[in-house]
C-alpha positions as CSV (number, residue, x, y, z in Angstrom):
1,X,0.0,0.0,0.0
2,X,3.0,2.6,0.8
3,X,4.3,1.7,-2.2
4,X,1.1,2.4,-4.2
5,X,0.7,5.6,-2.6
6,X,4.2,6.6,-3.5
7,X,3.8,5.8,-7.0
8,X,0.7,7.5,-7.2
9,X,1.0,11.2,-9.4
10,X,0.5,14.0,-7.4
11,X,-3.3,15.7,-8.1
12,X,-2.9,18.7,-9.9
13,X,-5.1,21.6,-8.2
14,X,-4.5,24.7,-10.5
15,X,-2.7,25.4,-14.0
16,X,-1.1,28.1,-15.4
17,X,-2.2,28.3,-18.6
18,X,0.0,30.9,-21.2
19,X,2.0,31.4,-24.1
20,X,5.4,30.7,-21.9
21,X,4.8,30.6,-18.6
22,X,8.8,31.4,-17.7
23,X,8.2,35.0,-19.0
24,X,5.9,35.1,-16.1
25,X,8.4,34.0,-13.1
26,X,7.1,35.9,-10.2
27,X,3.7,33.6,-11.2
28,X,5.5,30.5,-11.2
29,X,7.4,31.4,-7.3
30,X,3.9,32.0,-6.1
31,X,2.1,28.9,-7.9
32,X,4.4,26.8,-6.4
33,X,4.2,28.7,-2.7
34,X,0.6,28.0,-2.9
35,X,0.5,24.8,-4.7
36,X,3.0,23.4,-4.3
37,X,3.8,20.4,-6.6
38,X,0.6,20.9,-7.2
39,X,-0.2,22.4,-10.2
40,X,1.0,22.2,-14.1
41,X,1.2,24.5,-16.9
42,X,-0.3,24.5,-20.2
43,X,-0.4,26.6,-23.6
44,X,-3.6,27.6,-24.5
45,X,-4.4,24.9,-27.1
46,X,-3.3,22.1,-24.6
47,X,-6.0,24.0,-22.0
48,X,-8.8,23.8,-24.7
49,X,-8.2,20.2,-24.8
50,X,-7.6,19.4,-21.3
51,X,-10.8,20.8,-20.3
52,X,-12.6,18.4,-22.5
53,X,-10.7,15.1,-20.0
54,X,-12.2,14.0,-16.9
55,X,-8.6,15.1,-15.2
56,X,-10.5,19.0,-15.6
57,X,-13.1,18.3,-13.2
58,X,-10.4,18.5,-10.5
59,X,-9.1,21.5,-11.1
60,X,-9.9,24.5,-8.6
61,X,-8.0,27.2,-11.0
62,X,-6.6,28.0,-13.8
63,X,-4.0,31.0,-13.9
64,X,-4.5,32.7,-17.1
65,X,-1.1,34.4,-17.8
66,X,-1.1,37.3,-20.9
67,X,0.6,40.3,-22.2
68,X,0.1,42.4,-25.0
69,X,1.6,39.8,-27.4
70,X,-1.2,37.9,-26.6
71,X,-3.9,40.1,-28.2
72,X,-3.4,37.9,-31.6
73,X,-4.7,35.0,-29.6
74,X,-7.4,36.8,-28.3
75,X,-9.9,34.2,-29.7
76,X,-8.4,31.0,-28.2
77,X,-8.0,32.7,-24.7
78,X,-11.5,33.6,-24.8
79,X,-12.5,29.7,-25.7
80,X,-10.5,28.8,-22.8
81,X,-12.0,31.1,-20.4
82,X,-16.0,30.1,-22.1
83,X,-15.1,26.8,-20.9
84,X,-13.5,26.7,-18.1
85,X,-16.8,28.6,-16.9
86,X,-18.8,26.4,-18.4
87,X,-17.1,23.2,-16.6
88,X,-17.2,25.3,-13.3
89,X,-13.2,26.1,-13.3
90,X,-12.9,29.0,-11.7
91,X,-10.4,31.3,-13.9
92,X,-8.0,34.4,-13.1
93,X,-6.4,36.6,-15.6
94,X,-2.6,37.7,-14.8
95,X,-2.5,40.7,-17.1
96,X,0.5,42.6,-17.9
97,X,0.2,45.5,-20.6
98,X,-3.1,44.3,-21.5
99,X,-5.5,46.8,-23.2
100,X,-8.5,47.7,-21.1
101,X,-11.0,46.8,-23.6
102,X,-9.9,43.1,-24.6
103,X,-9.2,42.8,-20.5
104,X,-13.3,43.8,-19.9
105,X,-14.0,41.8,-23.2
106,X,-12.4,38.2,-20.9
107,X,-14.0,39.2,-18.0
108,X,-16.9,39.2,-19.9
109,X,-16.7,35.8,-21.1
110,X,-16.5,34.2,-18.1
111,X,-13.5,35.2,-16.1
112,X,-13.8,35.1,-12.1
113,X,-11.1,37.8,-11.4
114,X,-7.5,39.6,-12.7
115,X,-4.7,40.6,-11.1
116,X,-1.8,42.6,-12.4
117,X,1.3,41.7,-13.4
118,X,4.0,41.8,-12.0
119,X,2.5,40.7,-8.6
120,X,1.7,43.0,-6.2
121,X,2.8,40.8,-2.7
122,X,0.6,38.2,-1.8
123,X,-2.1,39.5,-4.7
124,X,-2.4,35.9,-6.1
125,X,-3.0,34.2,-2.5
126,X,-5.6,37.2,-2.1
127,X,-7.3,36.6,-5.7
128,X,-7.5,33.0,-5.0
129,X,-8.5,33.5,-1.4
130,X,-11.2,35.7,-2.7
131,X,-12.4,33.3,-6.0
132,X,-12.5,30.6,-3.0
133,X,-15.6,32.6,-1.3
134,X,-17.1,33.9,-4.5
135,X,-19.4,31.3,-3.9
136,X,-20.8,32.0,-0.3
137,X,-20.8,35.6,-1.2
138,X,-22.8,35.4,-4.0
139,X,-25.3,33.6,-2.2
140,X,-25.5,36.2,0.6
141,X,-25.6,38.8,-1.6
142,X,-28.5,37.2,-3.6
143,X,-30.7,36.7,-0.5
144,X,-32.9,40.2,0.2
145,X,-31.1,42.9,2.0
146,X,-28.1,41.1,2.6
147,X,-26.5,43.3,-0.4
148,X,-26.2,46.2,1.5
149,X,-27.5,48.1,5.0
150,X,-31.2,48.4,3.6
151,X,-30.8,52.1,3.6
152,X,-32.6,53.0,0.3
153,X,-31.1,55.5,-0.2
154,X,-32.2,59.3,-2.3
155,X,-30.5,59.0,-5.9
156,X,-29.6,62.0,-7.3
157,X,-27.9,62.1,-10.8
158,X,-26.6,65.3,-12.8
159,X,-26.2,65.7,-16.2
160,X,-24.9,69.0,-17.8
161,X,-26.7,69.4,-21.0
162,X,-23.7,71.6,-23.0
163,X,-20.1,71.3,-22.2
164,X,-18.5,73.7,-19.6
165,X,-22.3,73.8,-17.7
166,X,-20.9,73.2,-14.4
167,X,-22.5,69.5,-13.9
168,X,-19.5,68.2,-12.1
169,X,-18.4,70.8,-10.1
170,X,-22.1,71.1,-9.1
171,X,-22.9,67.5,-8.2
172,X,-19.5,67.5,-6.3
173,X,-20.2,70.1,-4.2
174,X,-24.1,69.0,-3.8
175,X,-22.5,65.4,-2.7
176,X,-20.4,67.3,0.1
177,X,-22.9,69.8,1.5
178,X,-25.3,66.8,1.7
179,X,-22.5,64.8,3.6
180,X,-21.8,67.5,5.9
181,X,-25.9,67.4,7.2
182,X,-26.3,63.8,6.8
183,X,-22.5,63.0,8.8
184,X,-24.6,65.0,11.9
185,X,-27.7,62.2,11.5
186,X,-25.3,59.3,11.2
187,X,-25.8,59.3,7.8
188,X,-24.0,58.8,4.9
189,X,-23.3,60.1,1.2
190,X,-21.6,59.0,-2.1
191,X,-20.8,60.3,-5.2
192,X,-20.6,58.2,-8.0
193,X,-18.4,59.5,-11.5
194,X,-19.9,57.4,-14.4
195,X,-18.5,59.5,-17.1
196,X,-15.5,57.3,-17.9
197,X,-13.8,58.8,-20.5
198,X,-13.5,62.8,-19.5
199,X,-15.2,62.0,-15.5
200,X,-13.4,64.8,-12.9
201,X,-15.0,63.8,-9.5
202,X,-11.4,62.5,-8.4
203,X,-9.4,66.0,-10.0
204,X,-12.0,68.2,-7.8
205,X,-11.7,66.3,-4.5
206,X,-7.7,65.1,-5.1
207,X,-8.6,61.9,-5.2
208,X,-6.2,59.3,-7.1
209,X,-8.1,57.0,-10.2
210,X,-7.1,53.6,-9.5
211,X,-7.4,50.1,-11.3
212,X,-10.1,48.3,-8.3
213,X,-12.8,50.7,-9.9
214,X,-12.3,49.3,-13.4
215,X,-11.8,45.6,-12.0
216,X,-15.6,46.2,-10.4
217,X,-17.3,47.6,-13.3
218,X,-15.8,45.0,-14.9
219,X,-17.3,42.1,-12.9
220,X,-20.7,43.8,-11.6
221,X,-22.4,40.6,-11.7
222,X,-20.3,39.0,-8.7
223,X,-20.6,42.4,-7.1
224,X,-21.0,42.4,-3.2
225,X,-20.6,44.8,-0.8
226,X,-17.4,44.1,0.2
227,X,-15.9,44.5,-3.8
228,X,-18.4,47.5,-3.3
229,X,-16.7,49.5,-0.4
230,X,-13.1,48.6,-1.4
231,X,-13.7,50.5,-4.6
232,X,-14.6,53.1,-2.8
233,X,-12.1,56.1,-1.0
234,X,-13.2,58.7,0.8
235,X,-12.8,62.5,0.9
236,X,-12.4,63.7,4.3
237,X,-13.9,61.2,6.6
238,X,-17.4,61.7,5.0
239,X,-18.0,61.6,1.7
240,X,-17.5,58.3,-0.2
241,X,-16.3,58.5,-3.5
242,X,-16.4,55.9,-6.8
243,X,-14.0,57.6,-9.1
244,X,-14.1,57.2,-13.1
245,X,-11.6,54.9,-14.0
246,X,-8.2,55.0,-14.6
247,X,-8.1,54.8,-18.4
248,X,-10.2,56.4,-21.0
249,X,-13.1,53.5,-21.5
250,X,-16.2,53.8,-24.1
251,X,-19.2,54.9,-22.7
252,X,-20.9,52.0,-23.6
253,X,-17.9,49.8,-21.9
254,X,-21.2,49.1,-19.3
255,X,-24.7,47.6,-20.3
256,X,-27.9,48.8,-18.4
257,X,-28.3,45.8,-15.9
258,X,-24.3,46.8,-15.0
259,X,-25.6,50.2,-14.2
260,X,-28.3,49.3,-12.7
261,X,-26.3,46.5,-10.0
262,X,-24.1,49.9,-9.1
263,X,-26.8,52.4,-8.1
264,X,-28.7,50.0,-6.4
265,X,-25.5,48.8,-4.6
266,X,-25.0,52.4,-3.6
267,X,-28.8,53.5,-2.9
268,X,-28.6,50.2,-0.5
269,X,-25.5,51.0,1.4
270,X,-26.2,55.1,1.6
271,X,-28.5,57.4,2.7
272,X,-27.8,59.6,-0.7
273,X,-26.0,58.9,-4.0
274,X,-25.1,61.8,-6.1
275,X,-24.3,60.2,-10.0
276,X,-22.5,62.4,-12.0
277,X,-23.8,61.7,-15.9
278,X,-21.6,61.9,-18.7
279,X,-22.9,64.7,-21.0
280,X,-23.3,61.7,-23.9
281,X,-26.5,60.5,-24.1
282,X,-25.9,56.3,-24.1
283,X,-27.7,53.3,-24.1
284,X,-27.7,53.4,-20.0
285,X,-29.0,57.1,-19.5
286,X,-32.4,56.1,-19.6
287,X,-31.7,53.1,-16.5
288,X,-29.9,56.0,-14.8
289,X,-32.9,58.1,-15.2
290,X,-35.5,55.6,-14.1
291,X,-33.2,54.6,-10.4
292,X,-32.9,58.6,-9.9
293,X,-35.4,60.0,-7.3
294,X,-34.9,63.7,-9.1
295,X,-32.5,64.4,-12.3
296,X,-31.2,67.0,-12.5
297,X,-30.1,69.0,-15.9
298,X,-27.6,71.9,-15.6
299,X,-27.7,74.2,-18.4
300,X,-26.4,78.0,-19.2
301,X,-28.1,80.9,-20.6
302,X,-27.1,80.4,-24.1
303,X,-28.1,79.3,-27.1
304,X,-26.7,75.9,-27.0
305,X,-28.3,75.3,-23.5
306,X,-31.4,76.2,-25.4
307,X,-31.1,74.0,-28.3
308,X,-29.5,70.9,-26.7
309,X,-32.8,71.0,-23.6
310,X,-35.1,71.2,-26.8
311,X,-33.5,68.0,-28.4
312,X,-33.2,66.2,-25.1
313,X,-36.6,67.0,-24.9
314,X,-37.8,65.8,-27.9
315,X,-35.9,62.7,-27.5
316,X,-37.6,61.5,-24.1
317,X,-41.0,62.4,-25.7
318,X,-40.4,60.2,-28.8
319,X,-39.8,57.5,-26.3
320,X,-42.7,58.3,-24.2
321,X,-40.1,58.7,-20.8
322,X,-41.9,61.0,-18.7
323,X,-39.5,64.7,-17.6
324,X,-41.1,64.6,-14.0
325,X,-37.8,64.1,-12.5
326,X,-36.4,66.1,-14.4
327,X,-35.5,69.8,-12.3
328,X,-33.1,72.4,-14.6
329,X,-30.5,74.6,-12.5
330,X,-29.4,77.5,-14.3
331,X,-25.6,78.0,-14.1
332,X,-23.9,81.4,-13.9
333,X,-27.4,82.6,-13.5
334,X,-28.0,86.6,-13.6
335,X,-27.6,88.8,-10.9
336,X,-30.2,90.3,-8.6
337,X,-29.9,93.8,-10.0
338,X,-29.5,92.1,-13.9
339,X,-33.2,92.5,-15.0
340,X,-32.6,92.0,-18.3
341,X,-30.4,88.6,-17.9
342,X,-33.4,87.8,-16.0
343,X,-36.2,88.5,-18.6
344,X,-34.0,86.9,-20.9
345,X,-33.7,83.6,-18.4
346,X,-37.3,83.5,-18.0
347,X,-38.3,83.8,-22.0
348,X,-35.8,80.6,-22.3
349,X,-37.8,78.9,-19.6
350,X,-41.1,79.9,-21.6
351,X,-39.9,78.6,-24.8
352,X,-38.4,75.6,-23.8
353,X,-42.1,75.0,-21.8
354,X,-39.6,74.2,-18.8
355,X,-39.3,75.4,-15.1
356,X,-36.0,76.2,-13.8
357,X,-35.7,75.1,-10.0
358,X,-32.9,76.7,-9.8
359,X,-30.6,79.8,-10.0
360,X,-27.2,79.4,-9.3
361,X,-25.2,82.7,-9.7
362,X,-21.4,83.3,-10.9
363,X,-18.8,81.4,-8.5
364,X,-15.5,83.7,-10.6
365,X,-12.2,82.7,-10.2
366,X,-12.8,80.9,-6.6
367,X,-14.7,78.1,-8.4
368,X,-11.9,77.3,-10.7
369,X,-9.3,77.6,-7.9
370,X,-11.6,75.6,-5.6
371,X,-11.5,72.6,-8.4
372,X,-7.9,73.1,-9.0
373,X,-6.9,72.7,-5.5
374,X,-9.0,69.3,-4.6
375,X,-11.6,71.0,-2.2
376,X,-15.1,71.7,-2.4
377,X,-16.4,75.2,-2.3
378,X,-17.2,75.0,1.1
379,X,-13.7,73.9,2.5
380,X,-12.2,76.7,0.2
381,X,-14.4,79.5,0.0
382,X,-17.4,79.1,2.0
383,X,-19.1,82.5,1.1
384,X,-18.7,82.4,-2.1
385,X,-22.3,83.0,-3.7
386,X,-22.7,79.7,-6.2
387,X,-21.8,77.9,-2.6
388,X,-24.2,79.5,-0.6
389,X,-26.4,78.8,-3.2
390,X,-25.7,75.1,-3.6
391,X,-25.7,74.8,0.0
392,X,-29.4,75.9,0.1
393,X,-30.2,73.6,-2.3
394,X,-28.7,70.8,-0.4
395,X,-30.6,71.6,2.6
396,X,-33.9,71.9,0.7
397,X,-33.3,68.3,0.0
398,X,-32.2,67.0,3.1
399,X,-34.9,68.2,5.1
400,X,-37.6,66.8,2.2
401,X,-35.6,63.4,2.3
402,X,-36.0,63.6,6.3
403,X,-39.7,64.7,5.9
404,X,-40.3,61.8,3.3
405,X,-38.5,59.0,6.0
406,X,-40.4,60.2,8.6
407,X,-43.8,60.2,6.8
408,X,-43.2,56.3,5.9
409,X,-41.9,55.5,9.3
């Protein structure tokens, strides 16, 4: 019997499975901390056929190693990945200088998880550590209110309907006036940046883009609140913060139902979620509209304000989607003592057949600086009129948000 035992070939847990895995070394030290003796390597025609043996059903991983001499291949790794996921082999990509798109376009196909290369310490025990409990997590997370705190939260989104309207520099300082009231309930506030190719929530609060924002939008459908949070940093101890992501991504990079699994993520674990639209109308905007509780459209007194409102307009009544969320803030809005900018801003509003909720007057210089320098208006200059402004407007909502939870309580 001992000497069946010790002629018996060791079970092989994992694979590595690339074009050579010795041009990925640090992966081979840590396969074989981890595994041991283990684990084997293949190309990835030897994986297409292996998964087809009985041996496959053993497997717990395979360790997809690429780089960007792989993208010729692209087919064949993604008939790997489709079935290893279909035989239930859980799959991690070790990408090193792989493009963004073709890295989303794996994950898509079936891919658990990714993890740079080179390794980060211990980032391939964490990844596996992680695919390991995918499982149980997923199973929480499905169950009702176990994906969040059951806060159902107030979604606010804001969408700047002609460039330079001041969407993002007013939904960041909406986000932080709103965290400011709702930090003295115990409450709490996020901001979410979903305009991924030009998105400036992180440049107005100094906030750093990194790559865990891109792995979750990437995998939204294994999404738990723990992947949730860690993509998250926070400005000052009270506003949370999603950034864009690091690299320049197509808007439509994200399908509805991936949109939809973030807000409701973030209206379940806050008390208010500020989204910050991408001035593109895409395929999602509508989903975005739908989850918001009020949408609100910033806009200039101009002609191009004017003209841009009247297509958006036109294009949510050709698809029968109802405006009543819809509230329009007038940027840079005239002065008290400017009657004619005001005659002028209420003939747009009579033309347009729109109501402006709104008025926010001329921040100057102190706005720019303000955005420059990583702080919201009210860290860096408080009595600055567009703040005050803003700030009223923040507490208008708060208190009808407080009104509305009382009332159902």
């Amino acid at each position: 019997m001992a000497s069946d035992a010790a002629n018996t070939p060791p079970r092989i847990r994992a694979c590595t499975v690339s074009r050579n895995v010795q041009n990925f070394d640090l992966l081979i030290e840590d396969m074989e901390t981890i595994y041991k003796e283990d684990w084997g390597d293949l190309t990835f025609a030897e994986a297409v056929a292996f998964l087809d043996t009985e041996n496959a059903a053993e497997l717990e991983l395979l360790a997809i190693a690429l780089d960007d001499e792989d993208e010729g291949q692209f087919a064949l790794v993604r008939s790997v990945i489709e079935k290893a996921s279909a035989n239930g082999v859980r799959s991690l990509l070790i990408a090193e200088s792989l493009s963004p798109i073709l890295l989303h376009q794996l994950l898509r196909a079936g891919a658990d998880d990714f993890v740079p290369y080179p390794l980060p310490e211990n980032a391939l025990q964490d990844a596996i550590t992680r695919l390991h409990d995918q499982r149980r997590q997923n199973a929480a997370a499905s169950q009702p209110g176990t994906t969040g705190t059951g806060r159902n939260g107030n979604v606010f989104c804001v969408h700047a309907l002609s460039g330079g309207a001041g969407g993002t520099n007013f939904a960041v300082n909406l986000a932080w006036d709103l965290s400011v009231m709702a930090d003295a309930q115990d409450q709490k506030v996020c901001i979410i940046d979903l305009d991924f190719q030009s998105g400036s929530v992180a440049t107005y609060l100094d906030l750093a883009r990194t790559e865990k924002v891109y792995e979750l939008l990437s995998q939204t459908a294994s999404m738990d609140r723990d992947a949730f949070s860690s993509a998250l940093q926070t400005f000052n101890e009270k506003l949370s913060v999603l950034t864009a992501p690091s690299d320049m991504l197509p808007l439509d990079l994200l399908t509805p139902d991936d949109i939809e699994r973030v807000i409701t993520m973030a209206r379940d674990n806050f008390d208010f979620v500020i989204v910050d639209m991408p001035r593109t109308i895409v395929h999602w905007t509508e989903t975005a509209l739908d989850m918001s509780d009020l949408f609100f459209a910033m806009i200039e007194l101009d002609l191009r304000s004017a003209q841009n409102t009247l297509r958006m307009i036109r294009a949510l009544k050709a698809d029968s989607i109802s405006m009543d969320k819809h509230r329009f803030i007038l940027n840079r809005a005239p002065r008290f003592t400017d009657l004619g900018g005001k005659a002028r801003a209420k003939r747009m509003a009579e033309s347009l057949g729109i109501s402006i909720a709104a008025y926010l007057p001329d921040g100057g210089a102190q706005v720019r600086d303000a955005n420059d320098h990583g702080l919201p208006l009210a860290e860096y200059a408080p009595k600055n009129p567009a703040h005050k402004d803003i700030q009223k407007f923040a507490a208008a909502l708060f208190e009808t948000a407080q009104a509305t939870h009382l009332a159902a309580e």
